[in-house]
PDBQT receptor file of N, H, CA, C and O in Angstrom, charges set to zero:
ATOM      1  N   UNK A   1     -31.432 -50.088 122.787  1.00  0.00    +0.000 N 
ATOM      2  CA  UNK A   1     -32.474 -50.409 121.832  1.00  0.00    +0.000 C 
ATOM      3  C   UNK A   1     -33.580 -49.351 121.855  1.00  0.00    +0.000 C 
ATOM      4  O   UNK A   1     -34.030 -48.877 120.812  1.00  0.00    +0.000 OA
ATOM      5  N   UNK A   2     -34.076 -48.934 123.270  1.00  0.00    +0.000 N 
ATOM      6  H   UNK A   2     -33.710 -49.319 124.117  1.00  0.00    +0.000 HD
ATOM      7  CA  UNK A   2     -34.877 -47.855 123.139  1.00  0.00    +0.000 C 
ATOM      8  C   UNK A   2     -34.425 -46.459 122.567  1.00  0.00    +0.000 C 
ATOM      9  O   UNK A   2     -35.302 -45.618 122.370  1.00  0.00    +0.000 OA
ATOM     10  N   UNK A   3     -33.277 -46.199 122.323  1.00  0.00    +0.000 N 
ATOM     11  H   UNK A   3     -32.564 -46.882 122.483  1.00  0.00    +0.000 HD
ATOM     12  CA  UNK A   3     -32.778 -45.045 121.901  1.00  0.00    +0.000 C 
ATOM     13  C   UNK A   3     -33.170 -45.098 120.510  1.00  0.00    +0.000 C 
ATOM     14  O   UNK A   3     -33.937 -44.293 119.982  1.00  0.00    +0.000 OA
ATOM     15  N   UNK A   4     -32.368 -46.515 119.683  1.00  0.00    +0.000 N 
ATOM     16  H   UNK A   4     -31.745 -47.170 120.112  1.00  0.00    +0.000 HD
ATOM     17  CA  UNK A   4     -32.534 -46.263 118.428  1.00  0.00    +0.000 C 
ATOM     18  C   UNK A   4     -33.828 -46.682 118.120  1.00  0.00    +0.000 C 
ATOM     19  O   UNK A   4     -33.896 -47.113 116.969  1.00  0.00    +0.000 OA
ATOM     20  N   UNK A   5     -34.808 -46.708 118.696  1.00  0.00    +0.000 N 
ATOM     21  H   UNK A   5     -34.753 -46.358 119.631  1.00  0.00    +0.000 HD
ATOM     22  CA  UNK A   5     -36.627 -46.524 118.497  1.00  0.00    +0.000 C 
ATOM     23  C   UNK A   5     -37.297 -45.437 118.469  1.00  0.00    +0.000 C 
ATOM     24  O   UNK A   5     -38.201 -45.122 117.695  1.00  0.00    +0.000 OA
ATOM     25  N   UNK A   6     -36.711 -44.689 119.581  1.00  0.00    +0.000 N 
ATOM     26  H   UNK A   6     -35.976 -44.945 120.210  1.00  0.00    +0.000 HD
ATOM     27  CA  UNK A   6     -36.979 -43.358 119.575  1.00  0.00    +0.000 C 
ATOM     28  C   UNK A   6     -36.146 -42.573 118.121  1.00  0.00    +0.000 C 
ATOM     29  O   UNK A   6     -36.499 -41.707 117.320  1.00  0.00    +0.000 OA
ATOM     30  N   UNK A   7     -35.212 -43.185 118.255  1.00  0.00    +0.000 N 
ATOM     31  H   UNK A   7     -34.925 -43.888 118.905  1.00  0.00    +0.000 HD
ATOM     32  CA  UNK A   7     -34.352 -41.877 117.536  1.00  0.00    +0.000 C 
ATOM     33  C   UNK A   7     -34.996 -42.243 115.805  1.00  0.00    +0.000 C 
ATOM     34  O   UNK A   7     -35.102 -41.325 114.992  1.00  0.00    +0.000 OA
ATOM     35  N   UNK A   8     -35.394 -43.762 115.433  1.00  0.00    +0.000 N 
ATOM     36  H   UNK A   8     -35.308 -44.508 116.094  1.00  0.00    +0.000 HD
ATOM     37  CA  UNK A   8     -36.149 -43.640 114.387  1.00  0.00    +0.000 C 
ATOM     38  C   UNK A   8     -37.331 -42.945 114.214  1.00  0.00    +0.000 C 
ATOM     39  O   UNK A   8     -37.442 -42.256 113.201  1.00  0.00    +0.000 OA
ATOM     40  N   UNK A   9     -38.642 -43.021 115.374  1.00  0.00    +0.000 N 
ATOM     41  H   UNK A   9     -38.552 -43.582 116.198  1.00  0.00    +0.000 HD
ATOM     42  CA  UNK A   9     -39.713 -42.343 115.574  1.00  0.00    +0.000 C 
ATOM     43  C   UNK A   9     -39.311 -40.525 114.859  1.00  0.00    +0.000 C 
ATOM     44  O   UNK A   9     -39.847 -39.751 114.066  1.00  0.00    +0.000 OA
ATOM     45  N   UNK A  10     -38.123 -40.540 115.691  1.00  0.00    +0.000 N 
ATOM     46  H   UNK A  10     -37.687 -41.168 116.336  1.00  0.00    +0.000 HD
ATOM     47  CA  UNK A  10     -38.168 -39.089 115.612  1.00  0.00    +0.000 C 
ATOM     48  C   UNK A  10     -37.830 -39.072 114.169  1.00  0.00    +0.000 C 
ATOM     49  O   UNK A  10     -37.992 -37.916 113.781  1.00  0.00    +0.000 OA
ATOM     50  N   UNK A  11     -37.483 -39.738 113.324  1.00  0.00    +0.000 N 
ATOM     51  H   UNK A  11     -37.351 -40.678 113.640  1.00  0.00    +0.000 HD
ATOM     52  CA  UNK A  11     -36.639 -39.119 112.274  1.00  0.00    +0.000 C 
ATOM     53  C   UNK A  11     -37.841 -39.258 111.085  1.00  0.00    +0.000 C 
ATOM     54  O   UNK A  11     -37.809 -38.641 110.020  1.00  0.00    +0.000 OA
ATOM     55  N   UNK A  12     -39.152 -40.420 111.591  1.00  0.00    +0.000 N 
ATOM     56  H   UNK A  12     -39.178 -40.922 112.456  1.00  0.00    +0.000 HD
ATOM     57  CA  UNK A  12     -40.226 -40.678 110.438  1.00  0.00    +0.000 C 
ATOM     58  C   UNK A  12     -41.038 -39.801 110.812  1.00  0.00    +0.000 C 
ATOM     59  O   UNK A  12     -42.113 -39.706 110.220  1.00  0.00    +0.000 OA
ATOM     60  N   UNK A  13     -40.764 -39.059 111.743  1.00  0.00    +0.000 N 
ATOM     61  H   UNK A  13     -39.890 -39.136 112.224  1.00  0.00    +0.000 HD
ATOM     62  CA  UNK A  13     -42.065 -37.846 112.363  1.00  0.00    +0.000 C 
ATOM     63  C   UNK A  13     -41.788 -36.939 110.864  1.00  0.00    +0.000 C 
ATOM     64  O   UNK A  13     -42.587 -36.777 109.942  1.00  0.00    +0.000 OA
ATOM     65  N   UNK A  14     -39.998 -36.291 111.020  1.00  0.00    +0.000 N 
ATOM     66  H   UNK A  14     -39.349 -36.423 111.769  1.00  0.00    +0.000 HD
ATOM     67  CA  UNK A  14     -39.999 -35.289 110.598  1.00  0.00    +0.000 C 
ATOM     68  C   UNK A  14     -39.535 -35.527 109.194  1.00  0.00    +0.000 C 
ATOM     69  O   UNK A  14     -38.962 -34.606 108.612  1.00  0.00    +0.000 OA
ATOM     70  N   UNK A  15     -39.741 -36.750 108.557  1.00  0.00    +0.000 N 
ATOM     71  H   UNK A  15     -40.206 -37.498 109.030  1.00  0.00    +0.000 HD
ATOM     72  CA  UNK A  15     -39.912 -36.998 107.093  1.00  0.00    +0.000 C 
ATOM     73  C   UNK A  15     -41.753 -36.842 106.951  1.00  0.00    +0.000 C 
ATOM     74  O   UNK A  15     -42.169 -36.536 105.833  1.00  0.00    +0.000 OA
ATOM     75  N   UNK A  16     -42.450 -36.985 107.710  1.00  0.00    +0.000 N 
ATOM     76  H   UNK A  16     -42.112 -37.233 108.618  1.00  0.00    +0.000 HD
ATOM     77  CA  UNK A  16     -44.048 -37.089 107.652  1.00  0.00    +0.000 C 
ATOM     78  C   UNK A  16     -44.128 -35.127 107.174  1.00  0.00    +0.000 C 
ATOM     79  O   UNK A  16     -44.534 -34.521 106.182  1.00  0.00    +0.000 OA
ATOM     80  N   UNK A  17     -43.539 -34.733 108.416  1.00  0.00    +0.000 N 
ATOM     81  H   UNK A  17     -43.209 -35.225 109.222  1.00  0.00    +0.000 HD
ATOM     82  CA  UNK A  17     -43.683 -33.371 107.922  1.00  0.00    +0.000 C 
ATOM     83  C   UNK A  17     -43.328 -32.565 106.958  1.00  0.00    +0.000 C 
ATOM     84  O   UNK A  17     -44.079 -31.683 106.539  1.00  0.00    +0.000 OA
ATOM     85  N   UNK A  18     -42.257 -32.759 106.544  1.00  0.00    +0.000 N 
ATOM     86  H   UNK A  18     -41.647 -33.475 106.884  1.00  0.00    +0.000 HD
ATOM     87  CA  UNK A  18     -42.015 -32.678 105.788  1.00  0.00    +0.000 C 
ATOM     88  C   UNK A  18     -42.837 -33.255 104.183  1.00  0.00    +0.000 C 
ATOM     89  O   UNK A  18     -42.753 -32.538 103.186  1.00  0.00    +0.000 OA
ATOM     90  N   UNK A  19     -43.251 -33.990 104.160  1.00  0.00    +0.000 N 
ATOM     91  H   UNK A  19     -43.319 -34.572 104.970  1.00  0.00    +0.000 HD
ATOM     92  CA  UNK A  19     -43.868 -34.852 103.261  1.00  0.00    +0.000 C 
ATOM     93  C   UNK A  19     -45.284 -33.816 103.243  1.00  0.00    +0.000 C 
ATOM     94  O   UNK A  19     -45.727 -33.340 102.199  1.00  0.00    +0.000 OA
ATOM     95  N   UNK A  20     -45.714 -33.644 104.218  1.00  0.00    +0.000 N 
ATOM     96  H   UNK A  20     -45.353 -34.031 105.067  1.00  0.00    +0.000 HD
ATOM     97  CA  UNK A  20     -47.152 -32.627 104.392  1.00  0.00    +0.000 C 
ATOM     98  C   UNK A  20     -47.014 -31.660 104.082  1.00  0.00    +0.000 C 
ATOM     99  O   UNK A  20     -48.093 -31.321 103.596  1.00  0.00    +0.000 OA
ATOM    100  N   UNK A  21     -46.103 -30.602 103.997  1.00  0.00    +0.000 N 
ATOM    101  H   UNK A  21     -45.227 -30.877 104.393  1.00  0.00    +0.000 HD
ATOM    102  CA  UNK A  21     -45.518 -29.172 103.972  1.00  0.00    +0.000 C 
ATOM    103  C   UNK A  21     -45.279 -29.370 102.401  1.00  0.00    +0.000 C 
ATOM    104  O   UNK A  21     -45.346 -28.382 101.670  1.00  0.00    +0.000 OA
ATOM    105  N   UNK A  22     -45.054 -30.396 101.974  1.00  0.00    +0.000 N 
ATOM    106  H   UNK A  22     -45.000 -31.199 102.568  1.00  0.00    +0.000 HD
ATOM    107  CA  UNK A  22     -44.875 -30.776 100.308  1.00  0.00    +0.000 C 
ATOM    108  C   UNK A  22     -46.104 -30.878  99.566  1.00  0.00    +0.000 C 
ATOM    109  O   UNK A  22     -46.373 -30.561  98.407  1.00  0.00    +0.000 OA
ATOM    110  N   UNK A  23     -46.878 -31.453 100.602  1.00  0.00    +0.000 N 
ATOM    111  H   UNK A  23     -46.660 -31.710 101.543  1.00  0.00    +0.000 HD
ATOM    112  CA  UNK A  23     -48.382 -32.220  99.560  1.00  0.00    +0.000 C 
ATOM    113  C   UNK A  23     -48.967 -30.432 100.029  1.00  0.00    +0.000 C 
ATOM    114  O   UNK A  23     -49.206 -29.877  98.956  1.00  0.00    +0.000 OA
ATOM    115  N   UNK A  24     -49.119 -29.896 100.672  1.00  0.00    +0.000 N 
ATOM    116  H   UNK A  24     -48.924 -30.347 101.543  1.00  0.00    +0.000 HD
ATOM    117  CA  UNK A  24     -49.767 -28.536 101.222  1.00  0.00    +0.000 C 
ATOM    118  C   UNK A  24     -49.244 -27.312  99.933  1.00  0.00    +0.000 C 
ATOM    119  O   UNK A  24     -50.003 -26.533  99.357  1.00  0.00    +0.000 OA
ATOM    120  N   UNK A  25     -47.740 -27.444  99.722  1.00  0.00    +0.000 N 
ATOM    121  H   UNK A  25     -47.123 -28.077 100.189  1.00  0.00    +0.000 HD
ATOM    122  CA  UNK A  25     -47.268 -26.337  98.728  1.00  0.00    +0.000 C 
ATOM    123  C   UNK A  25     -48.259 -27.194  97.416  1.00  0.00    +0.000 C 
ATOM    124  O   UNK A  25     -49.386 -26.738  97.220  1.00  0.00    +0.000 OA
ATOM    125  N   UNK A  26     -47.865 -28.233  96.688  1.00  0.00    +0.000 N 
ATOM    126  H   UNK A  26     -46.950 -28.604  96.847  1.00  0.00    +0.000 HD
ATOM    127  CA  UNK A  26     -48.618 -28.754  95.734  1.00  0.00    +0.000 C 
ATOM    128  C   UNK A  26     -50.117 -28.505  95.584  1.00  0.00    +0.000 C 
ATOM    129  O   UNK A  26     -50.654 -28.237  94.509  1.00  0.00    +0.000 OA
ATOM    130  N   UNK A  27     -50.706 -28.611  96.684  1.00  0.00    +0.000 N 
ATOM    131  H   UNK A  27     -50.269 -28.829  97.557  1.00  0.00    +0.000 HD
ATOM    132  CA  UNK A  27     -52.686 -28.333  96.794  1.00  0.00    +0.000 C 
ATOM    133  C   UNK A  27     -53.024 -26.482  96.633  1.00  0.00    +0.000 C 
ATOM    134  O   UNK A  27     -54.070 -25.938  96.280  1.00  0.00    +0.000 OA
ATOM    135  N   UNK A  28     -51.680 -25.847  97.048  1.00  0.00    +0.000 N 
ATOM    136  H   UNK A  28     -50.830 -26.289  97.335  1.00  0.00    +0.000 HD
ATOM    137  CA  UNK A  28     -51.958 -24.565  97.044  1.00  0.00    +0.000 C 
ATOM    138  C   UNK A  28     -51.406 -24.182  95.654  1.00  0.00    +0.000 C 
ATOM    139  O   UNK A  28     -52.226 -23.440  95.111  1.00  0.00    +0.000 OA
ATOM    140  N   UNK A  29     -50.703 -24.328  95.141  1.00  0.00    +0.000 N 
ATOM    141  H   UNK A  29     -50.038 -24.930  95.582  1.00  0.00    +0.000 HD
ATOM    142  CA  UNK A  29     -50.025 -24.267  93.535  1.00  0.00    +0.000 C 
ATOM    143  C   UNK A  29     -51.082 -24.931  92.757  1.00  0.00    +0.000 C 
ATOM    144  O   UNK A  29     -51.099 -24.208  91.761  1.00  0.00    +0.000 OA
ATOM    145  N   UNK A  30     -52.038 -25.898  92.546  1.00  0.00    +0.000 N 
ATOM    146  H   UNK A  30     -52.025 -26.485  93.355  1.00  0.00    +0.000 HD
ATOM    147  CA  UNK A  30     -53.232 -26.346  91.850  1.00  0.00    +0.000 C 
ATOM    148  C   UNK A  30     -54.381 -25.036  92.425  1.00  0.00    +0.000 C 
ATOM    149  O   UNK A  30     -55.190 -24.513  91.658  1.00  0.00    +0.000 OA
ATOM    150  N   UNK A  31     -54.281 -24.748  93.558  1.00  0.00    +0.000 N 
ATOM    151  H   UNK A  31     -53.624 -25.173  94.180  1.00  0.00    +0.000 HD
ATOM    152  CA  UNK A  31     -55.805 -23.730  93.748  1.00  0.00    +0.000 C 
ATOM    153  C   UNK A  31     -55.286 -22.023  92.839  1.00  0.00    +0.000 C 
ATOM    154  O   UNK A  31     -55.893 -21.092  92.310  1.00  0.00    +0.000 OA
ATOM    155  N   UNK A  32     -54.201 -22.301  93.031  1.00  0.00    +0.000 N 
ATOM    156  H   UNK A  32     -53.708 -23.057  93.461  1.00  0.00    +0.000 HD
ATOM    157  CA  UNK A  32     -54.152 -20.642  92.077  1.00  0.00    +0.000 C 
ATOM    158  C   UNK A  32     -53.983 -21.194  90.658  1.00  0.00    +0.000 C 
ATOM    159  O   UNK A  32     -54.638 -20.595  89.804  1.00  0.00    +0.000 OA
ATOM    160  N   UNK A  33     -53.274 -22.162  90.265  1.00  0.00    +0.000 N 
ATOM    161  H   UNK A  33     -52.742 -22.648  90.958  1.00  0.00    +0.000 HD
ATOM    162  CA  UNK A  33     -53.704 -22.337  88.893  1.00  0.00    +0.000 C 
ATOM    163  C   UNK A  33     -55.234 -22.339  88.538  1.00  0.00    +0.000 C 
ATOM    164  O   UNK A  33     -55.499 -21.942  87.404  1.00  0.00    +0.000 OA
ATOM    165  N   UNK A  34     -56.467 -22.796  89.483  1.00  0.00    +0.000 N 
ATOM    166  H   UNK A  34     -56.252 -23.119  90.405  1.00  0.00    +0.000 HD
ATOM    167  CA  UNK A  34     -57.411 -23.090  89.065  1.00  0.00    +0.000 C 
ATOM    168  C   UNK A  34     -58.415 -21.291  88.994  1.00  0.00    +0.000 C 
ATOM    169  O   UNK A  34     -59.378 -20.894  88.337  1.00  0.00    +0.000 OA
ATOM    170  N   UNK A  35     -57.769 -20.841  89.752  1.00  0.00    +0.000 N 
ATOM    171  H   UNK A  35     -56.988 -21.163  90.286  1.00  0.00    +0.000 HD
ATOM    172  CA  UNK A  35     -58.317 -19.758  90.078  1.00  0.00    +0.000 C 
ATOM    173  C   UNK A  35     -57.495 -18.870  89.437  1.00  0.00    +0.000 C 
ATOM    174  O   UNK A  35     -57.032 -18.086  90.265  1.00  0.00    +0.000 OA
ATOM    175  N   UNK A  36     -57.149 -18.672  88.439  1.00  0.00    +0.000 N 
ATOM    176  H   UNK A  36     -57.525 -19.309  87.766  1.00  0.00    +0.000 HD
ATOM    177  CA  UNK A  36     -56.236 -18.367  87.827  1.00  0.00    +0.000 C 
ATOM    178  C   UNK A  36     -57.309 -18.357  86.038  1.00  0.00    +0.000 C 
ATOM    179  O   UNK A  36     -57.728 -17.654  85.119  1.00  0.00    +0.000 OA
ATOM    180  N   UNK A  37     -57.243 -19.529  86.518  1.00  0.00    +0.000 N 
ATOM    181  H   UNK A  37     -56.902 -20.100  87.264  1.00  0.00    +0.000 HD
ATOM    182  CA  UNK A  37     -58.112 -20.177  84.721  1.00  0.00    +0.000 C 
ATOM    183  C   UNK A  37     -59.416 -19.598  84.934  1.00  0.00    +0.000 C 
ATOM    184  O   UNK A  37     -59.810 -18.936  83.973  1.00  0.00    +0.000 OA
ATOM    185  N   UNK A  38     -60.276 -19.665  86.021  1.00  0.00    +0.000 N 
ATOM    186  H   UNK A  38     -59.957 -20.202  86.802  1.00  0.00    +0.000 HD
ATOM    187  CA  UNK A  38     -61.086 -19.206  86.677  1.00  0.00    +0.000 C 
ATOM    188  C   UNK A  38     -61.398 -17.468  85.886  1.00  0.00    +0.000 C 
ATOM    189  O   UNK A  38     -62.001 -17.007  84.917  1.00  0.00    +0.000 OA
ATOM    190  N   UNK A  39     -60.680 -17.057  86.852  1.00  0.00    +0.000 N 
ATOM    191  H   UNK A  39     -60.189 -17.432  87.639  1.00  0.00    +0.000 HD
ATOM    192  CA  UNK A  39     -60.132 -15.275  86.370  1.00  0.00    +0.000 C 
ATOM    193  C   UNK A  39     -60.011 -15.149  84.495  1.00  0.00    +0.000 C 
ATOM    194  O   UNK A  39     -60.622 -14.331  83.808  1.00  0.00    +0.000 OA
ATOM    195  N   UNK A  40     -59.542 -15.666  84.253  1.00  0.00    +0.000 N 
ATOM    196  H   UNK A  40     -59.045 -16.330  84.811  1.00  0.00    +0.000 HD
ATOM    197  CA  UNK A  40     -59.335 -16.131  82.409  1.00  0.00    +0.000 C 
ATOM    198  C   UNK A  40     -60.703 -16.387  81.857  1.00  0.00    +0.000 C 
ATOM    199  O   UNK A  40     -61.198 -15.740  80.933  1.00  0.00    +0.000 OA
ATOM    200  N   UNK A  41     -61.216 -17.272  82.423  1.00  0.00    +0.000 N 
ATOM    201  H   UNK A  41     -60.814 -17.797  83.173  1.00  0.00    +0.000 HD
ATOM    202  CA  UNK A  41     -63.224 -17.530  81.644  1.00  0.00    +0.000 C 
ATOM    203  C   UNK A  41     -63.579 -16.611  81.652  1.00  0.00    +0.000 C 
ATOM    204  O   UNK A  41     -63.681 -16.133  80.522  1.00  0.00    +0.000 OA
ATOM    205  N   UNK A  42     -64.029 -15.671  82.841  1.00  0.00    +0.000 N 
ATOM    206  H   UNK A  42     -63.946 -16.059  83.759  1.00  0.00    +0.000 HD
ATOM    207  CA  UNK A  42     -64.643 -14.886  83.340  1.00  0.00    +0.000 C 
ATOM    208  C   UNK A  42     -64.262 -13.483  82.362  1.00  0.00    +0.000 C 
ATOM    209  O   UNK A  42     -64.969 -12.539  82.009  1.00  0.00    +0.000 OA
ATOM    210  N   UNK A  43     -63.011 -13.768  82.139  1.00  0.00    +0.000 N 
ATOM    211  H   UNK A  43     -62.437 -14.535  82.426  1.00  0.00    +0.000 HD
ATOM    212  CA  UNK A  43     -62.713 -12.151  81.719  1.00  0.00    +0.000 C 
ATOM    213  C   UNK A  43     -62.777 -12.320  79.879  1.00  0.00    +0.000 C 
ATOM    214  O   UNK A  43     -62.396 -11.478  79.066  1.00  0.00    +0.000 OA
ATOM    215  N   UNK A  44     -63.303 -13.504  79.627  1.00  0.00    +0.000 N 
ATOM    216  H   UNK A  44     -63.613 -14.188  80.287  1.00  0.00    +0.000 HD
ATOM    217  CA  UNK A  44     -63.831 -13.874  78.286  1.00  0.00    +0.000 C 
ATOM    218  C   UNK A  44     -65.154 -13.673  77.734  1.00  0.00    +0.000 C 
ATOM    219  O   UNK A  44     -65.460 -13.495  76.555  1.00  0.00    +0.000 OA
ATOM    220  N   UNK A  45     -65.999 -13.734  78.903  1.00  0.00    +0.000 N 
ATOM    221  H   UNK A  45     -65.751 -13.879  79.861  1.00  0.00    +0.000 HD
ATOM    222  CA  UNK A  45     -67.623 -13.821  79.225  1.00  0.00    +0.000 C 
ATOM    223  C   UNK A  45     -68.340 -12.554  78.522  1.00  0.00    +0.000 C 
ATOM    224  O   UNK A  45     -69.558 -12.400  78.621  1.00  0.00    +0.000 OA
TER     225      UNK A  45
């Protein structure tokens, strides 16, 4: 029983990380779009 506790632990760790490494690419793909549009005003001004 302790095995398959551990062996779940381990497996929701590395869906968590995974899941973070996802939300992290997404937050960095919105900052260059924004900075992006950013660069675009500016070069309208």
């Amino acid at each position: 029983m302790t095995r398959l506790a551990f062996a779940f632990l381990a497996l929701a760790s590395l869906a968590a990380c995974e899941t973070m490494q996802g939300a992290g690419r997404d937050i960095q793909n919105t900052g260059q779009a924004l900075q992006s549009e950013a660069a675009q005003t500016q070069a309208q001004m």
